[in-house]
DOTOR-76210 format. One record per residue: z, x, y of N, C-alpha, C, O in turn. Coordinates in steps of 0.05 Angstrom, whole numbers, plus 5000, padded with zeros to 4 digits. Layout:
BEGIN
ZXYZXYZXYZXY/...
This chain:
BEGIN
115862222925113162152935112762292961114662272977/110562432970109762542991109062353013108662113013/108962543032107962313051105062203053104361973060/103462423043100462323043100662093025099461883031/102162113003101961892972103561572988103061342982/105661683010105961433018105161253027105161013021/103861443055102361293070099461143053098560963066/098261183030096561233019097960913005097660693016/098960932988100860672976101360482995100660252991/102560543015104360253024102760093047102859863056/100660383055100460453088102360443108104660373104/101260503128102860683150104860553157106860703159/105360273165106360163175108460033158110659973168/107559973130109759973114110860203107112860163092/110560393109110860713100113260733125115460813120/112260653150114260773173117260593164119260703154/117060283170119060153156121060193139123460173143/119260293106121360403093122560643095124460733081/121560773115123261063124124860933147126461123151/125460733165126560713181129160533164131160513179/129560413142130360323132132160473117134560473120/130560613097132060863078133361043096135561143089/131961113129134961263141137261143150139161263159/136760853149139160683162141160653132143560603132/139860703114142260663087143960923091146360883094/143261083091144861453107145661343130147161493142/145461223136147361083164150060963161152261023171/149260753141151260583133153960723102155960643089/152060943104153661153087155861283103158361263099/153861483130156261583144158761393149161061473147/157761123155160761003168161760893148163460743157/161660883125164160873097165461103095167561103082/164461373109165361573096167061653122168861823121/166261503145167061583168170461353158172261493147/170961093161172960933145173961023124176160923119/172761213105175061343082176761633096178961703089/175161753118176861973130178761853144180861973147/178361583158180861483174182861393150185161463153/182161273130184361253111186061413102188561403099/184061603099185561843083187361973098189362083088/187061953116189062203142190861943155192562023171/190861693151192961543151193861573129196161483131/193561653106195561613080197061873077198561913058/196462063099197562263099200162283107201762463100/200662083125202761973141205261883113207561943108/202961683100205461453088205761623061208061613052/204161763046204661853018206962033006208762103022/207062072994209762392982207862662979206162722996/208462802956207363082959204362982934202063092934/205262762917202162742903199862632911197662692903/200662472929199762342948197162492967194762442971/199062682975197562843001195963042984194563173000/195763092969194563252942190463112943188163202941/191462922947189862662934188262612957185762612955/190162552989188962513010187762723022185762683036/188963003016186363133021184363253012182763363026/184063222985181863152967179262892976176862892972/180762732986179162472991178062533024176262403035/179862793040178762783072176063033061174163043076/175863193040174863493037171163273019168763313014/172663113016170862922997168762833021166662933029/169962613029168862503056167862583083166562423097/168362913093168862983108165263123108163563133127/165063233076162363373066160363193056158063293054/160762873047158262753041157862613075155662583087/159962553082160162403119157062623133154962533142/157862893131155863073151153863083135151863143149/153063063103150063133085149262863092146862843092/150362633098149062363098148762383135146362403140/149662383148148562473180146762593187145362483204/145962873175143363033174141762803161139762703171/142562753142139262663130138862353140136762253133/140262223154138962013175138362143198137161963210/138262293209137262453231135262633222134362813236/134562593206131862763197130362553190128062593197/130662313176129162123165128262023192125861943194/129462013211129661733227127661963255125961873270/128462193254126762263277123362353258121262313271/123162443232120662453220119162243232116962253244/120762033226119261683226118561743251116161713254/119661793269118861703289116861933312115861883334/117162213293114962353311111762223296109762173310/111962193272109162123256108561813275106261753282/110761663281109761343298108061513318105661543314/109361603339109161653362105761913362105062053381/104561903337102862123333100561863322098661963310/100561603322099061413298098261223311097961003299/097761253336095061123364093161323358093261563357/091161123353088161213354087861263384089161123399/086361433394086261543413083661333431083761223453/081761353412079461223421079360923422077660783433/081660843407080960553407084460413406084860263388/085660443415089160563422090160323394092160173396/088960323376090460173356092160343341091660573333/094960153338096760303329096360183296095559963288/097360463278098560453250095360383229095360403204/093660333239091760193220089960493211087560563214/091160563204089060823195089160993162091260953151/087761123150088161223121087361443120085661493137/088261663100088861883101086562033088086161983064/085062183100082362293091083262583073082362643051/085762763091086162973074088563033075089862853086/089863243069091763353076091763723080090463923073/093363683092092064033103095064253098096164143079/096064403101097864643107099764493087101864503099/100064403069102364383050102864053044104363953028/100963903064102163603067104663653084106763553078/104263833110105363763137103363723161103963733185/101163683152098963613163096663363154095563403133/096163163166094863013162092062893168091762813191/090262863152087862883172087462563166087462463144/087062403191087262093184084261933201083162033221/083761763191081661573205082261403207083361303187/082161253230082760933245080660753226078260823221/081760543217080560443199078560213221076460133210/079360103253078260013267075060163276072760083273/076060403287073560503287072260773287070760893301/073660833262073661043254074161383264073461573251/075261383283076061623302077061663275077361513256/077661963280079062133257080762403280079662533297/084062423272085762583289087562773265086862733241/088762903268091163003257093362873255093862803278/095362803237097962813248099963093238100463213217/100763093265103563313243105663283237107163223255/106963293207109363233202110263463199112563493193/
């Protein structure tokens, strides 16, 4: 789902939520993956030769979903939060209450109206 289709569905404010949410699950990803590299490189210690076969399979494992799940809470979580910090009406400083009139340059552009009193701004994603 795009962002125009989100904000459009949930609105804005539930739209921001579940992106601040969905990047905290990539959060709670990195640090399982961050606890399976400490495992693994302790079992490196205690195992034999099939062992260590295994454990570094499990650090080469962990090591590459640990950094694809880091980026993408750091992308989720700063998106969310340049589009917040862009979603004060200017004219009437209400935050989040606004709906999406168009979309412009690919849907990284947003053309929105304050549903208070109708100012109309850009946002850019």
């Amino acid at each position: 789902m795009g962002l125009a289709d989100g904000i459009r569905k949930h609105g804005f404010r539930k739209w921001y939520e579940r992106e601040l949410l969905g990047s905290h699950a990539w959060l709670v990803l990195t640090f399982l993956c961050t606890i399976g590299l400490v495992a693994a490189f302790e079992g490196l210690s205690l195992g034999g030769t099939d062992a260590r076969l295994g454990n570094f399979a499990a650090i080469g494992l962990c090591g590459v979903v640990g950094v694809v799940a880091l980026r993408r809470y750091l992308y989720r979580l700063m998106h969310a939060e340049q589009l917040a910090n862009q979603a004060v009406c200017a004219q009437c400083q209400t935050y989040g209450r606004l709906e999406v009139t168009a979309e412009e340059a690919g849907g990284r552009r947003l053309r929105v109206r304050c549903r208070h009193c109708a100012h109309e701004w850009s946002l850019e994603g």
